[in-house]
C-alpha positions, 0 to 999 in steps of 0.5 A, a space after each residue: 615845863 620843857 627842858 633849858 635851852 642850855 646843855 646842862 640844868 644847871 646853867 643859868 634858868 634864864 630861858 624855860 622851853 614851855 612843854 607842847 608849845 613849839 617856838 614858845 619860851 618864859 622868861 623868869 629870870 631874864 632882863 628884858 631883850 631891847 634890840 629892836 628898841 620896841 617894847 612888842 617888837 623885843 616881846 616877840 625876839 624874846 619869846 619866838 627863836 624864829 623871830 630871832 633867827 630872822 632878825 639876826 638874817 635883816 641885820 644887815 645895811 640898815 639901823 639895827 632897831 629897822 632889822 629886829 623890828 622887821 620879825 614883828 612886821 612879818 606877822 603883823 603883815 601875814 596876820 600869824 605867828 611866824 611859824 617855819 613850815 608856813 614861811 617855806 611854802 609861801 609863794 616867793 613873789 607874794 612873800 616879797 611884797 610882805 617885805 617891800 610893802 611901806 615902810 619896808 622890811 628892810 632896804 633890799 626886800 626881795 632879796 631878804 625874803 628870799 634870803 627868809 624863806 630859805 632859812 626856813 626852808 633848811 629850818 623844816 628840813 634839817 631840823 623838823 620845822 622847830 628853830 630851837 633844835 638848832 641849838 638843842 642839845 648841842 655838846 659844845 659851842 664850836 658845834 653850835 657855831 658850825 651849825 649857825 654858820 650853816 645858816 643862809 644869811 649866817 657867815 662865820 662873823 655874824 655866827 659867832 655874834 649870834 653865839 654870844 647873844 644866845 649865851 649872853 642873853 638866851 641862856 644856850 651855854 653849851 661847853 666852850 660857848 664863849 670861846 666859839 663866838 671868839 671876842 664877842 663872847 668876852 663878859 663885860 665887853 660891848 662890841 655886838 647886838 649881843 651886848 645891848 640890853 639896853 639904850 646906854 649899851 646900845 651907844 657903846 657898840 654904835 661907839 666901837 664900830 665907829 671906831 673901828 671904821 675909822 681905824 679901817 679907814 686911816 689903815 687905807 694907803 693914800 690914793 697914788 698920785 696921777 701918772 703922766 
């Protein structure tokens, strides 16, 4: 058995590293991921960081079940696990038929695939092809988010979402996680896929973006009037 994805032993055991098996975790304690709203697609974010990484990089305009079952369509479409390395060198053009093949894996396919590749392009290069080392050891949240925000795909919204998730649902508690990932790390809150473990909280946070669009949009100023 490896270490905990956390700082500390002593955090919450909900994700156990399996020792010699890179990018491979067990569960013991941990309520099942429901994301993607697929049973294998959810098997696949809970035992591959890549998988997750890339479905955090697809979440973006389209439904998020689309966007987390997208890590599941790669690998079926590429016949392997997903691995880093594998990912960076594939031919760019190639890779983009993966995503643009029906059903696609997301609205702008060749964009996402370039956007993929270069996330494990900096994966391999900065964090010796191994997902998880972005977030191992880390000694404090901020550090963790400056790390994710670093990320293509990854901006400091959609890094502080991606903190709460793996703290909320991962077990990666470095000190000060929740205030680095600012209100999305607030308990009992449902604002971010790092609050849906399952359909109920799934229409909760679908419930609080609509609401917060409509505020956002009853805050526009009225259109001026046409001028002579």
């Amino acid at each position: 058995m490896g270490h905990w994805w956390g700082d500390s032993p002593t955090h919450d055991p909900l994700v156990v590293w399996v020792s010699g098996e890179p990018g491979r975790y067990r569960f013991p304690v941990a309520a099942p991921i429901c994301l993607a709203q697929n049973p294998e697609a959810d098997a696949l974010l809970s035992s591959s960081p890549l998988a997750l990484l890339i479905g955090m990089v697809l979440d973006q305009q389209i439904p998020l079940e689309w966007a987390f079952t997208g890590p599941l369509t790669i690998a079926n479409r590429l016949g392997r696990d997903l691995d880093a390395a594998d990912l960076s060198t594939r031919d760019p053009e190639a890779l983009a038929k993966v995503f643009a093949t029906p059903p696609a894996v997301h609205r702008f396919p060749s964009s996402m695939a370039g956007r993929v590749q270069e996330l494990c392009r900096i994966i391999v290069a900065d964090y010796d092809g191994v997902p998880e080392h972005i977030w191992a050891g880390v000694k404090s949240g901020e550090e963790l988010r400056k790390r994710i925000e670093a990320l293509p795909g990854f901006g400091r919204h959609k890094a502080r979402i991606f903190v709460a998730l793996l703290g909320k649902q991962y077990g990666v508690r470095p000190r000060g996680w929740r205030a680095a990932a600012g209100d999305f790390g607030a308990a009992g809150s449902y604002l971010s896929v790092a609050d849906i473990v399952d359909t109920a909280s799934l229409t909760k946070v679908r419930d609080h973006k609509k609401q917060m669009k409509a505020l956002a949009k009853s805050a526009e100023p009225p259109p001026k009037a046409p001028t002579r």
